[in-house]
SETOR-644603 format. One line per field, with one value per residue (C-alpha): residue number from 1; residue in three letters; x, y, z. Coordinates in nm, 4 decimals. Each point is the difference from the previous one (the first is absolute). Layout:
<recs>
pos <- (NUM,...)
code <- (ALA,...)
x <- (X,...)
y <- (Y,...)
z <- (Z,...)
</recs>
This chain:
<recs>
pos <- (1,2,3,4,5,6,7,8,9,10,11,12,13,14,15,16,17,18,19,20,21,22,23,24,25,26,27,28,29,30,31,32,33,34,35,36,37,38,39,40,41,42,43,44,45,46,47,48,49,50,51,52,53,54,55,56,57,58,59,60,61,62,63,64,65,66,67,68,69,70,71,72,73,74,75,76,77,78,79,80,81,82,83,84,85,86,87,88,89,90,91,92,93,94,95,96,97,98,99,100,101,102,103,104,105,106,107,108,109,110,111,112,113,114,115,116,117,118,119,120,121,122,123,124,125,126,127,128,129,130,131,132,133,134,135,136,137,138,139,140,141,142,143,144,145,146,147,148,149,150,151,152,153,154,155,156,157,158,159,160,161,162,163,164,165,166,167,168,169,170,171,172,173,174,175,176,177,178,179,180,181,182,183,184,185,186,187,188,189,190,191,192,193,194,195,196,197,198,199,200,201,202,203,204,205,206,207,208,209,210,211,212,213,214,215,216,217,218,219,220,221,222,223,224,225,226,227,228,229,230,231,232,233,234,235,236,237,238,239,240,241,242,243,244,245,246,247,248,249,250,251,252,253,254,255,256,257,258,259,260,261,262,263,264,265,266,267,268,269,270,271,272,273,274,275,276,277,278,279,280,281,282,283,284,285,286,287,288,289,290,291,292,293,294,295,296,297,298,299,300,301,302,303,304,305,306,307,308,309,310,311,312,313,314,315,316,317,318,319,320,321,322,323,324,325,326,327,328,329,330,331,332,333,334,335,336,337,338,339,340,341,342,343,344,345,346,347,348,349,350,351,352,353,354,355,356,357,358,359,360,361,362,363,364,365,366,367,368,369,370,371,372,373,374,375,376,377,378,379,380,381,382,383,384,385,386,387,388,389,390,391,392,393,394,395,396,397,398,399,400,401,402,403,404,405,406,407,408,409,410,411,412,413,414,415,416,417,418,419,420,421,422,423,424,425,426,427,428,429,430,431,432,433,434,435,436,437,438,439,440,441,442,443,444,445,446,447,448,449,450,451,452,453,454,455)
code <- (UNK,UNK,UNK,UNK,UNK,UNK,UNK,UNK,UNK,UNK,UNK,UNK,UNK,UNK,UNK,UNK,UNK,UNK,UNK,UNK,UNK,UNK,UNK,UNK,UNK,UNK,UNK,UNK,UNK,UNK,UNK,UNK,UNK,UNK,UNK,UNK,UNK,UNK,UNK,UNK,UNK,UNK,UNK,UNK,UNK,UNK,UNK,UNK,UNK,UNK,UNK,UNK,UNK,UNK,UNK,UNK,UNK,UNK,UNK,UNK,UNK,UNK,UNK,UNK,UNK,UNK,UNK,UNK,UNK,UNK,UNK,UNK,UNK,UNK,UNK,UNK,UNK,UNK,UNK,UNK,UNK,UNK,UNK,UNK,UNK,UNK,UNK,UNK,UNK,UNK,UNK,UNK,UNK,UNK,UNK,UNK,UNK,UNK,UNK,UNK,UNK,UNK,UNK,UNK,UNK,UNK,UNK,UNK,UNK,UNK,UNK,UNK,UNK,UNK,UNK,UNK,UNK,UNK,UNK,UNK,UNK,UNK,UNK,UNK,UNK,UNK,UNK,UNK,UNK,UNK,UNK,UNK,UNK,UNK,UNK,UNK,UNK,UNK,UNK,UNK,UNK,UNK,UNK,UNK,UNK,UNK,UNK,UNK,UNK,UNK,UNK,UNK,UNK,UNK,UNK,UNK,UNK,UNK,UNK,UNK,UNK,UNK,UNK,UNK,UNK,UNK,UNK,UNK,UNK,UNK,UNK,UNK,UNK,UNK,UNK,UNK,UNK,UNK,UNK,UNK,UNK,UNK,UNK,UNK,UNK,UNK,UNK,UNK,UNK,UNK,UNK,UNK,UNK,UNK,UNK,UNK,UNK,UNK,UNK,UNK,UNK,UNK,UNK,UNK,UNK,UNK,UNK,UNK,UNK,UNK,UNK,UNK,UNK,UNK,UNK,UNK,UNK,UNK,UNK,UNK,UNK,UNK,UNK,UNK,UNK,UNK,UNK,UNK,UNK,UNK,UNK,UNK,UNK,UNK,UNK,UNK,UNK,UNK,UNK,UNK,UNK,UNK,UNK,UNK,UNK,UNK,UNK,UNK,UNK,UNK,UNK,UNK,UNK,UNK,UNK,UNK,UNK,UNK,UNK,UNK,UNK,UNK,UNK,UNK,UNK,UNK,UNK,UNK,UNK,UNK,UNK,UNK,UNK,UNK,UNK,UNK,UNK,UNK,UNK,UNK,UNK,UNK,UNK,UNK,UNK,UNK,UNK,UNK,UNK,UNK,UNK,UNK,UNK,UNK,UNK,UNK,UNK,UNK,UNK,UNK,UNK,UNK,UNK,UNK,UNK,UNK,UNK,UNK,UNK,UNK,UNK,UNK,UNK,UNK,UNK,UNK,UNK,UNK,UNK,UNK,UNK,UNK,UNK,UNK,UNK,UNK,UNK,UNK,UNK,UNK,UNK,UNK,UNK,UNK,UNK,UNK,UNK,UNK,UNK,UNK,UNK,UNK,UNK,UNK,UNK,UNK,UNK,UNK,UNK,UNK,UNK,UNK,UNK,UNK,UNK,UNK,UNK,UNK,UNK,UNK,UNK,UNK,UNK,UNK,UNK,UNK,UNK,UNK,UNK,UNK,UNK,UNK,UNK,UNK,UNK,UNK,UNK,UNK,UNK,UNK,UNK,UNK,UNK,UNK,UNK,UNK,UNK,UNK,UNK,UNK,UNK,UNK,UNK,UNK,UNK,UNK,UNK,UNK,UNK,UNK,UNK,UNK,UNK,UNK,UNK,UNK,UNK,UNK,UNK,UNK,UNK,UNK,UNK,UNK,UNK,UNK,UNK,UNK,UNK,UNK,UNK,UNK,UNK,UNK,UNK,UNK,UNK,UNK,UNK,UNK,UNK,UNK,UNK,UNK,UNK,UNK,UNK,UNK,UNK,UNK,UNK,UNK,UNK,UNK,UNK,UNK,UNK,UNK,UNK,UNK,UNK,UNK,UNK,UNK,UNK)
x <- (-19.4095,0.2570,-0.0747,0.0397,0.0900,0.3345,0.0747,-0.0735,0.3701,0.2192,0.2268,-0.2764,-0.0624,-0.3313,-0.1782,-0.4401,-0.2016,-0.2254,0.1762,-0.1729,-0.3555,-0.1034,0.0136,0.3483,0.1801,-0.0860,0.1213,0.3647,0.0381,-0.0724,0.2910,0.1860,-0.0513,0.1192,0.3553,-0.1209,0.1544,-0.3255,-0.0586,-0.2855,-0.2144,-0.2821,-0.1620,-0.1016,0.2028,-0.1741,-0.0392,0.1015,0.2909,0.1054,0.0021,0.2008,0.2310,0.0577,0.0107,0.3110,-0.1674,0.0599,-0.3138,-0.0252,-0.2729,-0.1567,0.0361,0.3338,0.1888,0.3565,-0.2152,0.1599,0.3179,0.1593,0.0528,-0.3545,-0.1015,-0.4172,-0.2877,-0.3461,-0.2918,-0.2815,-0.2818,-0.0607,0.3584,-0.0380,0.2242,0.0317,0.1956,0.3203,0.1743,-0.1961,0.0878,0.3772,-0.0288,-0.1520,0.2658,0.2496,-0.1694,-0.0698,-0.2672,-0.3097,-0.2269,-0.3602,-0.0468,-0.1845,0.2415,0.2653,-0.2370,-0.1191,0.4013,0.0460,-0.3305,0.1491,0.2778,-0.2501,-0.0905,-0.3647,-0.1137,-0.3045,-0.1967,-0.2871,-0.2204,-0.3854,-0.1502,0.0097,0.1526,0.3070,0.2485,-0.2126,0.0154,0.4059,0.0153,-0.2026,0.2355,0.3045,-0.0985,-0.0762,0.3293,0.1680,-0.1724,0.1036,0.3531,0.0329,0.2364,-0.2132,0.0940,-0.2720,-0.1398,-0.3133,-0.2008,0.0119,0.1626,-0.0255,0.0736,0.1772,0.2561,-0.0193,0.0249,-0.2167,0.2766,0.2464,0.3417,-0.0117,0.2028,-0.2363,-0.1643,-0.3475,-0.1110,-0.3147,-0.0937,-0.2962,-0.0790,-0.1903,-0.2267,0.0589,0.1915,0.0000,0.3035,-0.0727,0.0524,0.4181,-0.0441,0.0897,-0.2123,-0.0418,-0.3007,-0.2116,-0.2925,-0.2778,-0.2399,-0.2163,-0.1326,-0.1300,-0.0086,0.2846,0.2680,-0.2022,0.2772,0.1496,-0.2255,-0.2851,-0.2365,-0.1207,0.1174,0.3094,0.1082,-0.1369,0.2239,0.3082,-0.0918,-0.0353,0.3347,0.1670,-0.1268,0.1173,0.3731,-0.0175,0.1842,-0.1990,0.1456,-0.0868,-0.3392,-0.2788,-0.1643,-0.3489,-0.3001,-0.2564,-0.2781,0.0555,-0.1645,0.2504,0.3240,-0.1513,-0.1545,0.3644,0.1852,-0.2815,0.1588,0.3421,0.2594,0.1429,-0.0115,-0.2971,-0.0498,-0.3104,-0.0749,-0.3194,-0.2530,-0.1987,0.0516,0.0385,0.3726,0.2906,0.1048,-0.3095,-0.0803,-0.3136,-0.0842,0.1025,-0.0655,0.0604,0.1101,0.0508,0.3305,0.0623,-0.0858,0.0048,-0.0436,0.1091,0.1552,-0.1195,0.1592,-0.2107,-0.1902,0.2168,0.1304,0.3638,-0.0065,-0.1741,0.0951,-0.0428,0.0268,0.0912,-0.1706,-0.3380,-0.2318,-0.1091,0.2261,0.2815,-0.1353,0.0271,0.3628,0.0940,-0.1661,0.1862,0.3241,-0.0890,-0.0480,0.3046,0.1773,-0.1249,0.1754,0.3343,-0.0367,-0.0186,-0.1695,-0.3093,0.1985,0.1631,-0.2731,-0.1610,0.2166,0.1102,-0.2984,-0.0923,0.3068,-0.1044,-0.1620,-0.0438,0.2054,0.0993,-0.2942,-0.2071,-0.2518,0.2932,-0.0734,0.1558,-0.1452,-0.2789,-0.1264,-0.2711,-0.0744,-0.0641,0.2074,0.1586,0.1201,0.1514,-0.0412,0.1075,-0.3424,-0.0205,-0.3151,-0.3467,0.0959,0.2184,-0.1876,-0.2684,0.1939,0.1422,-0.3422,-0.1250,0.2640,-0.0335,-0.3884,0.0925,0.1854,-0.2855,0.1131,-0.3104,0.1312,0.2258,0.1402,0.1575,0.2927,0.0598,0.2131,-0.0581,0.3476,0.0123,-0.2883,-0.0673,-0.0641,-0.2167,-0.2172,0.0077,-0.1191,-0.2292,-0.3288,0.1300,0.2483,-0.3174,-0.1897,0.2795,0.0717,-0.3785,0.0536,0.2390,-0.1873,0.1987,0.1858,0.3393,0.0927,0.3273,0.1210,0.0964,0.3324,0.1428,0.2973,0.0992,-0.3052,-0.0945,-0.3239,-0.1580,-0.3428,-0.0634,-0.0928,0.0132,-0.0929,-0.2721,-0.2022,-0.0328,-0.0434,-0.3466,-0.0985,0.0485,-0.2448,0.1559,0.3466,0.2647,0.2906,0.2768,0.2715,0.2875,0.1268,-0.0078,-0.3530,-0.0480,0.2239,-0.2046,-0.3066,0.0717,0.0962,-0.3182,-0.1950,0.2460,-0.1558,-0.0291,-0.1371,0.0903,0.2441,0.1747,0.1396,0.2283,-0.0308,0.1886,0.3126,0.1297,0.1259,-0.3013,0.1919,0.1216,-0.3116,-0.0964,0.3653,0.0343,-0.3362,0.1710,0.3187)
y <- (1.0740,-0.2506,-0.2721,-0.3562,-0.1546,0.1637,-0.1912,-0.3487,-0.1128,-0.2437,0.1415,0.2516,0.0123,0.0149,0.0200,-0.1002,0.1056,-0.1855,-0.3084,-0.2512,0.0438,-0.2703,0.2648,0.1855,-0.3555,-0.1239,0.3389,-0.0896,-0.3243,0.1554,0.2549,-0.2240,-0.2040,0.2335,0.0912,0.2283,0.0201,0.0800,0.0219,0.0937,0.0743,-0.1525,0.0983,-0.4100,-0.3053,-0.2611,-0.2962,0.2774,0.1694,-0.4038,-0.0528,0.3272,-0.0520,-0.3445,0.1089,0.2573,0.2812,0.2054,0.1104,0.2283,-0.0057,0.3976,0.2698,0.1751,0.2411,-0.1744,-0.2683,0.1317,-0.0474,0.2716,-0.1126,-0.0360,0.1010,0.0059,-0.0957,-0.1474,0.0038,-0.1900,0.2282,-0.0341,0.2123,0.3459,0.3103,0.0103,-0.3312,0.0662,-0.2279,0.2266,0.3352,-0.1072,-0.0983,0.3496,0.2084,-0.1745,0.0003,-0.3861,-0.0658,-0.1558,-0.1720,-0.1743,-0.3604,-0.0161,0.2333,-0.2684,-0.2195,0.1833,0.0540,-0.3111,-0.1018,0.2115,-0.2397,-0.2823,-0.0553,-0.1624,0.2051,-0.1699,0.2325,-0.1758,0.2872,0.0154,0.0728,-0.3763,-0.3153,0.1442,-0.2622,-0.3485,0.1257,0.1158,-0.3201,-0.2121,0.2168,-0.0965,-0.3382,0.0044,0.1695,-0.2664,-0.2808,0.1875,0.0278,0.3578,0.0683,0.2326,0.3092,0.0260,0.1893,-0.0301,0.0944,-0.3123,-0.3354,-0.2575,-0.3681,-0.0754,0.2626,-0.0294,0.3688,0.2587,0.1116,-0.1468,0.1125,-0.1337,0.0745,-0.0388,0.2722,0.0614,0.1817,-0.1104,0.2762,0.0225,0.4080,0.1949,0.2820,0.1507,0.3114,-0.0296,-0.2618,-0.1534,0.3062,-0.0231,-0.3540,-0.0172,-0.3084,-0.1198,-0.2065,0.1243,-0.2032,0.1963,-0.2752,0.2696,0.3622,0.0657,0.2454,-0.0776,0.1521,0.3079,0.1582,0.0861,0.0169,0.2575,-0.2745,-0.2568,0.2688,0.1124,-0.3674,-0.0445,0.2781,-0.2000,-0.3020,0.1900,0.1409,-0.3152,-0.1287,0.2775,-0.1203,-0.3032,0.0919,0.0103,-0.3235,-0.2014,-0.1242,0.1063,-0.3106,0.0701,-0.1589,0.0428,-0.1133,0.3221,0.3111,0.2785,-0.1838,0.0171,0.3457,0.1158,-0.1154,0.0976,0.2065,-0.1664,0.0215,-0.3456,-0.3698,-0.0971,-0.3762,-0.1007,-0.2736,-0.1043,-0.2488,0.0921,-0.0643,0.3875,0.0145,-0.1497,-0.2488,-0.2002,-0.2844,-0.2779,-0.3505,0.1132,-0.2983,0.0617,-0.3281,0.0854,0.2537,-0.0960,0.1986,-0.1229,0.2168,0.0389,0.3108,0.1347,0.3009,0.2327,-0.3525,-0.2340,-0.2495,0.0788,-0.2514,-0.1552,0.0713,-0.1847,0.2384,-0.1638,0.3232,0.0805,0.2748,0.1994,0.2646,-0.2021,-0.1190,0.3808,-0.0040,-0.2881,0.2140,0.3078,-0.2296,-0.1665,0.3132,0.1779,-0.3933,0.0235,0.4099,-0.1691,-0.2862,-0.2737,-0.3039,-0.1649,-0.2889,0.2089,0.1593,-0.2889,-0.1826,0.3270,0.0432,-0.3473,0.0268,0.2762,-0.1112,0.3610,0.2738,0.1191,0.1184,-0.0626,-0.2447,-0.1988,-0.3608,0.0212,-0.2737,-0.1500,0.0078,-0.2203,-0.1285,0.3886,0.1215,0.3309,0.2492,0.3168,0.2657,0.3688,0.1623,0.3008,0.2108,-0.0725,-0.1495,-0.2631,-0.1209,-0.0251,-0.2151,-0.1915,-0.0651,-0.1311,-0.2370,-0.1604,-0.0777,-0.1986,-0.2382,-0.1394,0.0763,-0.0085,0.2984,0.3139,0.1405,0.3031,0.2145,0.3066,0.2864,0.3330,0.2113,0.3727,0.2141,0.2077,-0.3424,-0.1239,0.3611,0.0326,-0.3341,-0.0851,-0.0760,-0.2166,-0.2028,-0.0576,-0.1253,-0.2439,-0.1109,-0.0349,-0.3499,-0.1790,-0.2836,0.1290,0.3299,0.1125,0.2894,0.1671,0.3345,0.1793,-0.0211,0.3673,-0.0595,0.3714,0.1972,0.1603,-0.0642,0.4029,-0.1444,-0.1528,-0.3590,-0.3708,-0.3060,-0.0182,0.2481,-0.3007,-0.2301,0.2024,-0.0243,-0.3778,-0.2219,-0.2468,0.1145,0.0848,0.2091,-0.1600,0.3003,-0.2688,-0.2571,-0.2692,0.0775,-0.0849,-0.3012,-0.1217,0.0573,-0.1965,-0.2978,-0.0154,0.0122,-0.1672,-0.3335,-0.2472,0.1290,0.3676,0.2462,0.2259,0.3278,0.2736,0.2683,0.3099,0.2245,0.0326,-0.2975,-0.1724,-0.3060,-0.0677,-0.1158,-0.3061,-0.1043,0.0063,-0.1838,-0.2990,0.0170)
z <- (-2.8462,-0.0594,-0.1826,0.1956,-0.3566,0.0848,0.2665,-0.1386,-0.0931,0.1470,0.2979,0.0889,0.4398,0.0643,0.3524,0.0860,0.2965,0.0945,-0.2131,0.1900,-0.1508,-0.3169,-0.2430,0.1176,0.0852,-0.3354,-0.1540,0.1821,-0.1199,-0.3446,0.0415,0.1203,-0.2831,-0.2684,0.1921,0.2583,0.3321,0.1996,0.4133,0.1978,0.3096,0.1487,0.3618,0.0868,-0.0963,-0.2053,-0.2657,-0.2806,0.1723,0.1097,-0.3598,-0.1288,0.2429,-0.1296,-0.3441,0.1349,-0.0150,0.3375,0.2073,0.3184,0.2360,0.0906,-0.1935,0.0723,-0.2121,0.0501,-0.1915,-0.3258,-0.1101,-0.1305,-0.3293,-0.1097,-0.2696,0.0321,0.2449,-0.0853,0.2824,0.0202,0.0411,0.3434,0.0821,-0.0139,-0.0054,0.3625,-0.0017,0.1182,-0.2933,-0.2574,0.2367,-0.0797,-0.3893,-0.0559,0.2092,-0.2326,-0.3066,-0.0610,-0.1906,0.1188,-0.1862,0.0558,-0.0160,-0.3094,-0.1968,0.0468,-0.1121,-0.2862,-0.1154,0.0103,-0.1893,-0.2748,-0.0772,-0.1448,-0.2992,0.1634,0.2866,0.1014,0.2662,0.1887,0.1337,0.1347,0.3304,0.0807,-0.1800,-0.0130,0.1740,-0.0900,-0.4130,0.0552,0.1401,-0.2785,-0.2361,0.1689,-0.0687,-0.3347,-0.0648,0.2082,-0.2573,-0.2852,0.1073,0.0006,0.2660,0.1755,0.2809,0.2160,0.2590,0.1732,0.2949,0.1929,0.0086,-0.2903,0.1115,-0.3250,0.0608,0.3877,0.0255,-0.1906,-0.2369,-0.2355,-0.1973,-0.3181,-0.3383,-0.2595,-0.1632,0.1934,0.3282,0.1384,0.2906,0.2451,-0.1096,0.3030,-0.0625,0.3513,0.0762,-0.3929,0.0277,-0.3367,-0.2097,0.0804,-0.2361,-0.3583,-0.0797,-0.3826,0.1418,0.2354,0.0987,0.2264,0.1273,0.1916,0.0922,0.3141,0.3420,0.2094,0.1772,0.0639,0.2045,-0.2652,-0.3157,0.0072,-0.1188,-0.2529,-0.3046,0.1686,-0.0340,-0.3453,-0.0942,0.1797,-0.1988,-0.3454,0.0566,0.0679,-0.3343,-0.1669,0.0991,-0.2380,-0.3106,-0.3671,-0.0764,0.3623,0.1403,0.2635,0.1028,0.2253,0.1437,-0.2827,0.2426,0.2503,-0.0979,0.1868,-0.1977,-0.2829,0.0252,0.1039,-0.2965,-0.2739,-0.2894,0.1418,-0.2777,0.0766,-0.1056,0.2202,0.0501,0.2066,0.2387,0.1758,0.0467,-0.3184,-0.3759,-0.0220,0.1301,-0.2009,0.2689,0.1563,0.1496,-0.1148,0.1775,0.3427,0.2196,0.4200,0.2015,0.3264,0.0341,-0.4220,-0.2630,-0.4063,-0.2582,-0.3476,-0.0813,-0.3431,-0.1471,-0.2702,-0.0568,-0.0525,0.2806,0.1554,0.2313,0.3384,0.3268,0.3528,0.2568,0.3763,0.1354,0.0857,-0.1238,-0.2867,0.0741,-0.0574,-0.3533,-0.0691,0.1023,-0.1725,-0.3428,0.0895,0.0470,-0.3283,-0.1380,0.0777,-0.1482,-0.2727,-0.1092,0.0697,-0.1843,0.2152,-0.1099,0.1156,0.1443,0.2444,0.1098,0.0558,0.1755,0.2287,0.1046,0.0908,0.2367,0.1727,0.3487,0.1203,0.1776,0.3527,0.1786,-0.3048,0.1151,0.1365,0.1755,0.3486,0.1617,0.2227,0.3533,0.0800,-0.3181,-0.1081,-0.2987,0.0449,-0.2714,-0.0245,-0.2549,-0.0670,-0.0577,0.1592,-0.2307,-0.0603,-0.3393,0.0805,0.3167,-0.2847,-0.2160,0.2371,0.1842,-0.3354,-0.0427,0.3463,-0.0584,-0.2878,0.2297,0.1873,0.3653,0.2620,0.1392,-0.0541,0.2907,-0.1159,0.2262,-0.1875,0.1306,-0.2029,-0.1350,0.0589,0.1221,-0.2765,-0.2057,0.2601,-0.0060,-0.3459,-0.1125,0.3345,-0.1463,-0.2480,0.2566,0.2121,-0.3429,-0.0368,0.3941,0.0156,-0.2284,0.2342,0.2366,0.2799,-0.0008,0.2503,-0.0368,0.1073,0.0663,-0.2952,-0.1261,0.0039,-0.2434,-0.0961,0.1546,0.3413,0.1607,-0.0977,-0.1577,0.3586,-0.1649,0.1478,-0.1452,0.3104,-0.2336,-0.2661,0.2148,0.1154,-0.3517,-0.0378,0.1557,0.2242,-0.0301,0.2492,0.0649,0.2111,0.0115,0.0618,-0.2081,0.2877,0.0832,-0.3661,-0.0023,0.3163,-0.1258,-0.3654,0.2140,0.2251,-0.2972,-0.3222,-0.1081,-0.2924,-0.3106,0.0692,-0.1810,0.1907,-0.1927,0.1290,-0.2248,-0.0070,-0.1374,0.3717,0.2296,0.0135,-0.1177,0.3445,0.1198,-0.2241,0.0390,0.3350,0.0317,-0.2537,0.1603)
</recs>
């Protein structure tokens, strides 16, 4: 297949479908960036099209084949378009390349001399975040692209001309192996996405290949403290530099003290201290992201001064246990986690804070997810004080496994299943008082309810 490095030259005419999503948008501006003339297609009109647009870069709503001007040179999908689209139907019958999302990426990863890949079943967007910070302190000059929005950049990408690449690296539909990282940081192993991997192994397997990318001279940077990263990369014929929450890994942390949503720590690295941190979010999980970040600092260089102070300017990202407001003297937060794992963490952060109660609206993504993982969503749901649940989010799937999120809420004692968001908006404001957090939780559009209820 062609290669999309080929196309990467000023005065090239490149077109996106599906251009509106973070990923894709981000990937235009990029292109655009470098001398590109790039257009696109979108099938709904928002806050990233409003943006392109004002950028100059020309977007169509619907999927239409006159779309493409004929003097394009290459398409990129996101994966959600298929080969039934009628835009990829016409690049075919004239022989226009098309390429994936994350091989454009991955092309354009290659041109770095840093290509710092964040990957792990969760953590992925809060530690490309903390990184982009860092690199921000250290005066790097960072590109950037990552999974959600970053308040400092006030998008969740950025075109910069230094010599670094910090990317948010997905394990699903094997994305991450298109990348060309010298530093690839893996801050977990677990089951997810069973869709498309066979199971736990199948994704080890996904993991140990994208590893294998980094060249002899670059770095793998993992979680020392979880036992399927670490059986993954054994025998790995890499740099391996280690982070965790023991003495054992290269990059710990000792005198953690919690206050409230506050973290310090110092950072030591192989037993010596690098530096000490405040971190102005909650939980331990996030201590481990701020090590992998650290980590992944410290092979390029940076110095302990940056890292400190990047990090103790990071207040969080989009839909990352993100403030949105109160209603009736109850706090209510957002955040993305959408498998047993992350509920876990974030559940474990929030009883640190001292709330009298947790009242917890989560909305499960995909079925086969929600099947999968069941007994160990119900094991997790079971901790909330109060417990909403919403329909599940289909995102890519069809209903075939027959599965509603009124099965967990037989399972959980007390909780209830309100198939509409305004039941659930109603019944958070009969019951919403002083002392309470309220949490919408969820990879789908869950969001809408806690702000509508703060609006």
């Amino acid at each position: 297949m062609t290669d999309f490095s080929n196309y990467l030259s000023p005065g090239r005419k490149g077109h996106l479908v599906g251009i509106g999503g973070v990923s894709m948008s981000s990937l235009a501006e990029v292109l655009a960036g470098m001398g590109l003339t790039i257009t696109g297609s979108d099938m709904n009109e928002g806050p990233n099209v409003l943006s392109l647009r004002e950028k100059g870069i020309e977007v169509r709503i619907g999927h239409r084949a006159e779309n493409i001007d004929a003097d394009t040179d290459f398409l990129v999908r996101t994966a959600a378009v298929h080969d039934d689209n009628p835009e990829i139907i016409w690049a075919h019958t004239h022989d226009i390349p098309v390429f994936e999302r994350t091989q454009a990426w991955g092309a354009i990863s290659r041109d770095y001399a840093n290509a710092l890949c964040i990957s792990g079943t969760h953590g992925k967007t809060t530690t490309t975040s903390m990184c982009t910070h860092i690199l921000m302190a250290a005066d790097r000059d960072p590109t950037v692209m990552i999974g959600g929005t970053l308040p400092l950049l006030h998008a969740g990408h950025r075109v910069g001309h230094g010599n670094t690449i910090v990317m948010e690296a997905c394990e699903y539909y094997n994305s991450f192996l298109s990348f060309h990282p010298t530093v690839a940081v893996i801050l977990n192993i677990e089951a997810d996405h069973l869709d498309f991997f066979k199971d736990l192994a199948d994704v080890e397997h996904s993991f140990r290949a994208f590893a294998e990318r980094v060249p002899e001279d670059g770095f793998v940077v993992a979680n020392r403290d979880d036992e399927n990263t670490m059986a993954t990369l054994a025998g790995l014929d890499r740099k391996l530099i280690t982070f965790g929450l023991t003495p054992e890994a290269d990059v710990y942390a000792e005198n953690l003290c919690f206050l409230g949503a506050n973290t310090t720590f110092d950072v030591m690295y192989r037993g010596k201290l690098f530096t000490d941190v405040t971190l102005h979010v909650p939980g331990l999980h996030n201590v481990k992201n701020a090590l992998a970040a650290t980590a992944a600092s410290i092979c390029l260089g940076i110095r302990p001064n940056a890292v400190k102070y990047g990090l103790a300017g990071f207040n969080g990202a989009g839909r990352r246990f993100e403030f949105k407001g109160k209603f009736n003297g109850a706090d209510v937060y957002d955040d993305y986690a959408h498998h047993p794992g992350e509920l876990k963490a974030l559940l474990d952060a929030v009883e640190r804070l001292n709330y009298q109660r947790t009242v917890l609206v989560f909305q499960p993504h995909t079925y086969s997810r929600t099947a999968a993982l069941f007994d160990d969503f119900v094991e997790q749901l079971r901790r909330a004080d109060v417990l909403l649940l919403a329909e599940i989010f289909a995102a890519r799937e069809q209903n075939t496994i027959g599965i509603s999120s009124a099965a967990l809420a037989e399972r959980v004692e007390g909780a209830s299943f309100l198939p509409s968001f305004q039941e659930l908006e109603n019944a958070l404001r009969a019951m919403a008082r002083p002392g309470d957090i309220i949490l919408t939780v969820g990879a789908g559009d869950v969001y809408k309810i806690g702000e509508s209820l703060v609006k």
